[in-house]
VEXDREN-2710 file (C-alpha; in Angstrom, 1 decimal):
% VEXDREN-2710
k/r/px/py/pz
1/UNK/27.3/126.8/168.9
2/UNK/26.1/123.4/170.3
3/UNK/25.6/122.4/166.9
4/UNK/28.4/123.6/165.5
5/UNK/30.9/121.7/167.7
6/UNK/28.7/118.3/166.6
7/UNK/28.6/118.6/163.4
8/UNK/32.5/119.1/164.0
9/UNK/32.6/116.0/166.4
10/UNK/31.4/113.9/163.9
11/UNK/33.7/114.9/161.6
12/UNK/36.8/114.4/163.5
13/UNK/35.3/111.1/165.0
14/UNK/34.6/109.4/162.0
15/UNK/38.0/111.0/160.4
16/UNK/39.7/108.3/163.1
17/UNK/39.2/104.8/161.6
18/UNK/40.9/103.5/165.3
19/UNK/37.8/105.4/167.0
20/UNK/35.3/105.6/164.9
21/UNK/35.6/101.5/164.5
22/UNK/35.6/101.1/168.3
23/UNK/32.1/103.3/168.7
24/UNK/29.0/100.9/168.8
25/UNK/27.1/102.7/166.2
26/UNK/23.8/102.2/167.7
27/UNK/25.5/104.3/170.5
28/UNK/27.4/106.7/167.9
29/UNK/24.9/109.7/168.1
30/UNK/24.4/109.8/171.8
31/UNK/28.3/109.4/172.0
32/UNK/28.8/112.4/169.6
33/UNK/26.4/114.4/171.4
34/UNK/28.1/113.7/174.9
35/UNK/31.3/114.8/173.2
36/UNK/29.9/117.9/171.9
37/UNK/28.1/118.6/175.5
38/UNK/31.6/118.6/177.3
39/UNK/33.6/120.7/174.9
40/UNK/30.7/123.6/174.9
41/UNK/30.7/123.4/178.4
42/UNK/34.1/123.5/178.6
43/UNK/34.0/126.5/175.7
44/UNK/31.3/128.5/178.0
45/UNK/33.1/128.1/181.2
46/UNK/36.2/129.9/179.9
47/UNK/37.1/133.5/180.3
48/UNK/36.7/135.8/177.4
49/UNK/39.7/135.8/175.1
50/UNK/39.7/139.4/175.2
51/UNK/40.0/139.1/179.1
52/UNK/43.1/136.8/178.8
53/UNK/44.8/137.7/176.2
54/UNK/44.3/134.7/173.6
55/UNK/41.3/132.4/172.4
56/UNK/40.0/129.1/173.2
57/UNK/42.9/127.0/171.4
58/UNK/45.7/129.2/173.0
59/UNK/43.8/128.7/176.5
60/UNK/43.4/125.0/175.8
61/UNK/47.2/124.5/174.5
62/UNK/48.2/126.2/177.5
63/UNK/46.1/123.9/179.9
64/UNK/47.6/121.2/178.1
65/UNK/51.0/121.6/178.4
66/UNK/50.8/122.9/181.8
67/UNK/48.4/119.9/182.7
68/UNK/45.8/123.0/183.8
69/UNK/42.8/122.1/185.4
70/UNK/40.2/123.3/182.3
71/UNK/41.4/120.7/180.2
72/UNK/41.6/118.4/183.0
73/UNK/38.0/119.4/183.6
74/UNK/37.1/119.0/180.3
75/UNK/39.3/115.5/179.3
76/UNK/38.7/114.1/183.0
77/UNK/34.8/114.3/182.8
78/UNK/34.4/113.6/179.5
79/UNK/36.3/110.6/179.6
80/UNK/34.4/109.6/182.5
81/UNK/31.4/110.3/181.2
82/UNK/31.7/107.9/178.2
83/UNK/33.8/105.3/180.1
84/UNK/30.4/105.3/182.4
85/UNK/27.5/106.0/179.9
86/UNK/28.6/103.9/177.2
87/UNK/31.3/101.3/178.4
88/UNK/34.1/102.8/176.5
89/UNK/37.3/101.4/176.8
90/UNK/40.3/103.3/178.4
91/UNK/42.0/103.0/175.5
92/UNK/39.1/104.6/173.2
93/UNK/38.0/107.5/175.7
94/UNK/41.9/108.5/176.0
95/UNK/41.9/108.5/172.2
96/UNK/38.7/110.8/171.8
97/UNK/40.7/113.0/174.8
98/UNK/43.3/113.5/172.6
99/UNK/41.4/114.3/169.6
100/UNK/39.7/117.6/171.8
101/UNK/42.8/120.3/170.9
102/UNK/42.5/119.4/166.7
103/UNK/38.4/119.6/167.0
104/UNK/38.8/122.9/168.9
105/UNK/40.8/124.0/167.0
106/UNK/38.6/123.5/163.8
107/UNK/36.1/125.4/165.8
108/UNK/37.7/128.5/166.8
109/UNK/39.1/128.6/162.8
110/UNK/35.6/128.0/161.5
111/UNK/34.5/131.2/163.6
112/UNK/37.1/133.4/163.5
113/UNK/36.2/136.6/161.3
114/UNK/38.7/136.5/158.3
115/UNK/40.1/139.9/158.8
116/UNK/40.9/138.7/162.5
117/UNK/42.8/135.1/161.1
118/UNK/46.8/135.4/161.8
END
């Protein structure tokens, strides 16, 4: 999964000329794999969709517009992480932040059985 959700970090990251062009890139692999450690964390830590009803981008959706305390979790440390780690600016940590729901949401497409798709 770990691997997965870099390879999809990358993607979306270097999809975002305003971020991408603000990432040192002698510091863009550890970066990446920073970002990808927080989201599969974050991905691990969650209840079973079965249990509640709705997967990983439903639960994350939900955080969000409820300001819940997973994505919270997940934005607030990352964010922190990076802004600590690597110097980030505010302005390019809350970017990456609001980049998480799209790359999750590539994720849960890219593993989601076809006969199971909406």
């Amino acid at each position: 999964m770990f691997d997965q959700i870099l390879q999809l970090v990358k993607e979306q990251l270097n999809g975002h000329p305003q971020i991408a062009g603000n990432i040192p890139p002698e510091q863009a692999d550890e970066i990446h794999r920073e970002i990808a450690t927080h989201i599969t964390n974050g991905i691990q830590n969650q209840p079973a969709a079965q249990e509640t009803g709705g997967g990983i981008l439903s639960q994350l959706e939900n955080s969000l517009a409820s300001g819940g305390l997973a994505t919270s979790a997940i934005t607030g440390g990352l964010v922190g992480s990076l802004a600590s780690k690597f110097g980030l600016s505010p302005a390019i940590t809350g970017a990456i932040a609001a980049s998480l729901p799209a790359l999750i949401k590539k994720f849960e497409n890219r593993n989601t059985p076809v006969n199971e798709k909406p």
